[in-house]
C-alpha positions as CSV (number, residue, x, y, z in Angstrom):
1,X,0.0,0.0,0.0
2,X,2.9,2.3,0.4
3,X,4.1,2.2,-3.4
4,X,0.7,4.2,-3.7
5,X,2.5,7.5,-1.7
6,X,5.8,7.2,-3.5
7,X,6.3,9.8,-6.0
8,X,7.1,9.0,-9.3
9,X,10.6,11.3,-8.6
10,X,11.2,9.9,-5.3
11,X,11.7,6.3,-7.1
12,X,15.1,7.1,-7.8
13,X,16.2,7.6,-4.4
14,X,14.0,4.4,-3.6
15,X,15.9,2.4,-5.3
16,X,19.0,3.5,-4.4
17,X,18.5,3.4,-0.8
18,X,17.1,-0.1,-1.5
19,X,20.7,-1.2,-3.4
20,X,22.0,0.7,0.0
21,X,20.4,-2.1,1.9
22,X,20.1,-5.8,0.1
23,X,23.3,-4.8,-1.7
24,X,25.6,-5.8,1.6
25,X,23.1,-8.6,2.1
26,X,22.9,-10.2,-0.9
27,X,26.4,-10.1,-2.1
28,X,27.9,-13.1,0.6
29,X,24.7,-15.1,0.4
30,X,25.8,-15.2,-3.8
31,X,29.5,-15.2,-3.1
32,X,28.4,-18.8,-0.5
33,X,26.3,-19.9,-3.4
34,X,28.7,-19.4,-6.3
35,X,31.8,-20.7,-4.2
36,X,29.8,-24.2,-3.0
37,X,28.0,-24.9,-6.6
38,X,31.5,-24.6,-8.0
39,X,33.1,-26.8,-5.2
40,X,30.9,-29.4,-5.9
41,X,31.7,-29.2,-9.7
């Protein structure tokens, strides 16, 4: 319901601050993935 209240110039800055935060997240849960499918190859 929130999406409804962002402004369509404010999505920028959405994103962004959403790269900000799964960013630092996702990037060792990929780097685990990555480095066990190729240790089992």
């Amino acid at each position: 319901m929130a999406f409804k209240y962002i402004q369509k110039k404010d999505w920028n800055l959405y994103l962004l601050f959403l790269l900000c935060i799964i960013t630092p997240v996702l990037a060792p849960l990929y780097f685990l993935c990555y480095k066990s499918a190729t240790h089992v190859v």
